[in-house]
C-alpha positions as CSV (number, residue, x, y, z in Angstrom):
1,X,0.0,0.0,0.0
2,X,1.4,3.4,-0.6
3,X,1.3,6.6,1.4
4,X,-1.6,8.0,-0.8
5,X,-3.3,5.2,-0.6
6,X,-3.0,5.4,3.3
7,X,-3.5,8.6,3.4
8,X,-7.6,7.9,1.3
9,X,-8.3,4.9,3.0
10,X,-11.4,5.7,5.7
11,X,-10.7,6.2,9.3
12,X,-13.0,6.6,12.3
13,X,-12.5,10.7,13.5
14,X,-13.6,10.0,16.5
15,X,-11.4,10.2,19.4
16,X,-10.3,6.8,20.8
17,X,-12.3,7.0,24.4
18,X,-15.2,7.2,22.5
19,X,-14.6,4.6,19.7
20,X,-13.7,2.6,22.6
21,X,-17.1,3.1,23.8
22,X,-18.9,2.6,20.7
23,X,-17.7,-0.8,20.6
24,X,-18.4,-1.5,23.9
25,X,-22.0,-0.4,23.7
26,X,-23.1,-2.2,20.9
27,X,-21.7,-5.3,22.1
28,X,-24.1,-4.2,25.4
29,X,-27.0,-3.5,22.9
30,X,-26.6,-6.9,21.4
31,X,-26.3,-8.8,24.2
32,X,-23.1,-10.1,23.8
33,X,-22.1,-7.8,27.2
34,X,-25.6,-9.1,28.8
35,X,-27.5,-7.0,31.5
36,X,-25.5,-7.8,34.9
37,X,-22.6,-9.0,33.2
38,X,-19.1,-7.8,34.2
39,X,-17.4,-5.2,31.5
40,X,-13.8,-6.9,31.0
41,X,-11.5,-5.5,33.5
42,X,-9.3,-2.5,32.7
43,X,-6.2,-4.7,32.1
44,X,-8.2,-6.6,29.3
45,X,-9.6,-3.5,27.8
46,X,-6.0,-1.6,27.3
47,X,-4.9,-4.9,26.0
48,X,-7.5,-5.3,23.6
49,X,-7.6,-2.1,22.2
50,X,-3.9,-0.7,23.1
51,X,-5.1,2.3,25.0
52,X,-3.9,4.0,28.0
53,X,-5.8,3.0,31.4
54,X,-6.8,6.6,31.5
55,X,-8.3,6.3,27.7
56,X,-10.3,3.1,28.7
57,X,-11.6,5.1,32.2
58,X,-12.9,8.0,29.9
59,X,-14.5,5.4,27.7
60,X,-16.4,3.7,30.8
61,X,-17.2,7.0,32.1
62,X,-19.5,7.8,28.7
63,X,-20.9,4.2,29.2
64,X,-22.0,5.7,32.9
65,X,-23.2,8.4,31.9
66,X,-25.1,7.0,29.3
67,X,-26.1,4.8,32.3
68,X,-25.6,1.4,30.5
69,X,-23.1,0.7,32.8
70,X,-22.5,1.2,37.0
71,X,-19.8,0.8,38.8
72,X,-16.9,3.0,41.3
73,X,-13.3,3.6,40.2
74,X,-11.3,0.4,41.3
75,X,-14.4,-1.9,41.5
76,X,-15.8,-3.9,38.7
77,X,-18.0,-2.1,36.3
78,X,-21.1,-4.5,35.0
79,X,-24.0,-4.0,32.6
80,X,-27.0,-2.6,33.9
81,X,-30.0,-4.5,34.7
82,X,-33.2,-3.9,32.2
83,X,-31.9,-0.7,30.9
84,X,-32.7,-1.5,27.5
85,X,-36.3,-2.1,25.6
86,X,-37.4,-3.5,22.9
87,X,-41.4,-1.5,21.8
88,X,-43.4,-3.2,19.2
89,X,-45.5,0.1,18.6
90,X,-48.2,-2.7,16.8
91,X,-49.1,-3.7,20.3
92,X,-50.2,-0.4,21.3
93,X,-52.0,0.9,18.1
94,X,-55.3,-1.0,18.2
95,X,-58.2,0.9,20.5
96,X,-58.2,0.2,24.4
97,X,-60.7,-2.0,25.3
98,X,-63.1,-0.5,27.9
99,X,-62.4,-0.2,31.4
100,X,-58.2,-0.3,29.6
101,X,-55.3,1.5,29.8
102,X,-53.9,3.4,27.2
103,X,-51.8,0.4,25.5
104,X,-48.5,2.0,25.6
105,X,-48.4,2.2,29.4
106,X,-49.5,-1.5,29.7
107,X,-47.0,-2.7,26.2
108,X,-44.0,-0.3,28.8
109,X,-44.7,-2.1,31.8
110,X,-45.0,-5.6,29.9
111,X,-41.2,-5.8,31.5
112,X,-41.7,-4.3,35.0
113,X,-41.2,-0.5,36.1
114,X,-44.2,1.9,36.6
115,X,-45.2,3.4,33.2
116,X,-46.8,7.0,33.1
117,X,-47.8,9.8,30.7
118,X,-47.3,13.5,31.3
119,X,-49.4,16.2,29.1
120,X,-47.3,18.9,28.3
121,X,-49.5,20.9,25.9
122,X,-52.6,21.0,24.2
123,X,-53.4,24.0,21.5
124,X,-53.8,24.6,17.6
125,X,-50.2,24.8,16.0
126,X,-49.1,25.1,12.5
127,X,-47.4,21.9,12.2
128,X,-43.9,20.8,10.9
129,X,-43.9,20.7,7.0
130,X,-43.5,16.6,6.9
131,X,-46.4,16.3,9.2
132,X,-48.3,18.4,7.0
133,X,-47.3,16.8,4.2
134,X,-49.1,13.5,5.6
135,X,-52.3,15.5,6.6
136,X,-52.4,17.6,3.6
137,X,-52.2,20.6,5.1
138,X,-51.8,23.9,3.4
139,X,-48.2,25.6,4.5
140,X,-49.9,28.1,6.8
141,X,-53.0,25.4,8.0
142,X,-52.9,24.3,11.7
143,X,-54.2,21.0,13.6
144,X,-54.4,20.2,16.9
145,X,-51.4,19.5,18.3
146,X,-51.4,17.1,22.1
147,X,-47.7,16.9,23.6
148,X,-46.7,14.2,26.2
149,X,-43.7,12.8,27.5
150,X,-43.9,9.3,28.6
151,X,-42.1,7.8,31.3
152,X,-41.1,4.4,32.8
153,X,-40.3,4.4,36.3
154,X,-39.7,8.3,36.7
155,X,-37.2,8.4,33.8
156,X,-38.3,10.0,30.4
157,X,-38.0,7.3,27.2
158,X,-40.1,9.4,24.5
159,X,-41.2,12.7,23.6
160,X,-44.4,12.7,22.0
161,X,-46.0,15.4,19.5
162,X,-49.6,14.0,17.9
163,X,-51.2,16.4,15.6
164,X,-54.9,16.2,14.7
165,X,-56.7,17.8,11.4
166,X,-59.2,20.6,13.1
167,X,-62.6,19.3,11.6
168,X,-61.6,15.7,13.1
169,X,-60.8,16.9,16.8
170,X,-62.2,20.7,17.9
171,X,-64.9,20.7,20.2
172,X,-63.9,17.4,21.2
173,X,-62.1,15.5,23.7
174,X,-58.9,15.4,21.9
175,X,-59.0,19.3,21.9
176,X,-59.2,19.4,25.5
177,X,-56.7,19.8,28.1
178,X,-56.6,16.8,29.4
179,X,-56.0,13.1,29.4
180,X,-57.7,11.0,27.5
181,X,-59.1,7.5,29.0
182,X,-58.2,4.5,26.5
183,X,-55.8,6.9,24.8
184,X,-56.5,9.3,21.4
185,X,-56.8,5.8,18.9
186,X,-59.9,4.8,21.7
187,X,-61.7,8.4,21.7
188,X,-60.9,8.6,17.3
189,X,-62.5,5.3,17.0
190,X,-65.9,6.0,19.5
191,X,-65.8,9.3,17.7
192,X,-66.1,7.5,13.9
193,X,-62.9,7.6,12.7
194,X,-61.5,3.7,13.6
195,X,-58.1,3.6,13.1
196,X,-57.8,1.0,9.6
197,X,-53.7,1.7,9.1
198,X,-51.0,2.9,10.5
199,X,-47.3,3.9,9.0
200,X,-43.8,4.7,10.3
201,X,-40.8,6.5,9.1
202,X,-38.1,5.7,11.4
203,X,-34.6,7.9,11.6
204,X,-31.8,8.4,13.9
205,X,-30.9,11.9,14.2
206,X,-28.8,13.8,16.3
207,X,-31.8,15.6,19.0
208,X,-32.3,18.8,19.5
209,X,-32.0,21.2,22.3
210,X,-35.6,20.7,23.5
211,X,-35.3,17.1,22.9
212,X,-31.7,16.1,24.8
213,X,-33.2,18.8,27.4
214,X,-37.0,16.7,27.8
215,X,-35.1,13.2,27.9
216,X,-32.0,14.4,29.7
217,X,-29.7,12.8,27.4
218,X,-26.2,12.4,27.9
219,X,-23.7,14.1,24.9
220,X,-24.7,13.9,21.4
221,X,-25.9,10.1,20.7
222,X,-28.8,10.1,18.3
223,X,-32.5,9.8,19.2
224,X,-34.9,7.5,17.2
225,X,-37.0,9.3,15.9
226,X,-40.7,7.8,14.3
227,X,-43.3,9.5,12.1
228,X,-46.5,8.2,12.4
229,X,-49.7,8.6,10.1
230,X,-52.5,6.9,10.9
231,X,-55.2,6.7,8.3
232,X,-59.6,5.5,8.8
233,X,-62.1,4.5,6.6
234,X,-61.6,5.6,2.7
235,X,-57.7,6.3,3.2
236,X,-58.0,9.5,5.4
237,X,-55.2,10.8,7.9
238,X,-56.4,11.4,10.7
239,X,-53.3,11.5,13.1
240,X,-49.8,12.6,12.4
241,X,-47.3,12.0,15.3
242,X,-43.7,12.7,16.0
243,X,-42.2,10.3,18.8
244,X,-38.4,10.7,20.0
245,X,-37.0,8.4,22.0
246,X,-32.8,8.1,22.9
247,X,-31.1,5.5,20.3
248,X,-29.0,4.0,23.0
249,X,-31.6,2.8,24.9
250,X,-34.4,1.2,22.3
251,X,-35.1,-0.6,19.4
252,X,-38.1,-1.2,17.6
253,X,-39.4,-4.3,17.3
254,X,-42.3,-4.6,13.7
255,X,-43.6,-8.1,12.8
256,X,-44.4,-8.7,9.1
257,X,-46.8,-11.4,7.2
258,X,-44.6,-12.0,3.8
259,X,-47.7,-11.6,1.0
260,X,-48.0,-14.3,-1.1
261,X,-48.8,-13.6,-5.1
């Protein structure tokens, strides 16, 4: 190889601390480092990736922070227990039954921990231009826009924007500053607009001020981040929603029927 071909080949910019802890949490997000499982000691790490011990302690440090990892200075440092989840937002889009909770809080707890939802903000709001997009909304047309953040065991996991079209939810419940019993795909359904389909566009993206700020994330790992259109009878979208959650800490589980021609 010659020195210009050195000099195009790829390399990771990264500093090594935190390639370091790249590679150490995906092997955690895999499973290969499983949930109570003891990181490889110090001595291992500096051997494995021919770093200083001070490199390999900033590298653990992120992990902390990140909290996929616990441990002091000088004691073992392990995986932490259920820190990650796996959604299957298919779980939680069908209508409550009566009496039920809204189906996120009971799909969350599915795993243990206490699941709740905050309301942040209910109003009429020009929406972003790819969620008006998907309710055909003129550039200058609002909807009505419910904010939440959701939370498992007092720890925020997603920030959630829904946006409604106005002749579909004022003067109704969904316009209303409050919760709503069952959840918004219960109250569209008793109001005559069943949910029939649902489709996401999932991206990772670096957050944004009021998102890192909402789910207190650590540095600048990417948030998941899922647009949601939900269509009723005759193909009409009656829901738009934006849900962030951190990248580090969820995947997204769909199941698919292949279609036989």
């Amino acid at each position: 190889m010659t020195v210009r071909d050195a000099e195009a080949e790829p390399r990771d910019p990264r500093s090594l601390h935190e390639r370091i802890a790249a590679d150490l949490r995906d092997e955690i997000m895999s499973g290969d480092l499983a949930p109570g499982a003891k990181v490889p000691s110090t001595v291992r790490l500096k051997e494995r990736f021919e770093a200083s011990s001070a490199t390999i302690q900033k590298a653990l440090q992120l992990l902390k922070d990140e909290g996929l990892v616990i441990g002091r200075a000088g004691a073992a440092v392990t995986v932490r227990e259920h820190r990650q989840r796996t959604m299957r937002p298919a779980a939680y889009m069908a209508p409550a039954g009566k009496g039920e909770r809204f189906r996120w809080l009971a799909e969350a707890e599915r795993d243990g921990g206490r699941a709740r939802s905050t309301l942040l903000e209910v109003a009429e709001a020009v929406p972003p231009a790819d969620v008006r997009g998907l309710l055909t909304l003129r550039d200058d047309e609002t909807a009505v826009l419910r904010r939440q953040i959701l939370t498992i065991n007092d720890e925020p996991v997603e920030l959630v924007a829904s946006y409604y079209p106005v002749d579909v939810a004022r003067n109704t419940a969904v316009a209303e500053n409050r919760k709503i019993r069952g959840g918004t795909p219960t109250l569209l359904a008793a109001l005559g607009f069943p949910p029939r389909l649902s489709v996401d566009r999932v991206s990772a993206r670096i957050p944004t001020q009021e998102q890192a700020t909402a789910l207190r994330l650590p540095g600048n790992l990417p948030v998941l981040r899922t647009l949601r259109v939900v269509y009723t009878d005759d193909e009409r979208p009656i829901e738009a929603t934006v849900m962030v959650k951190a990248g580090h800490l969820y995947e997204l589980q769909y199941d698919f029927t292949p279609e036989l021609q």
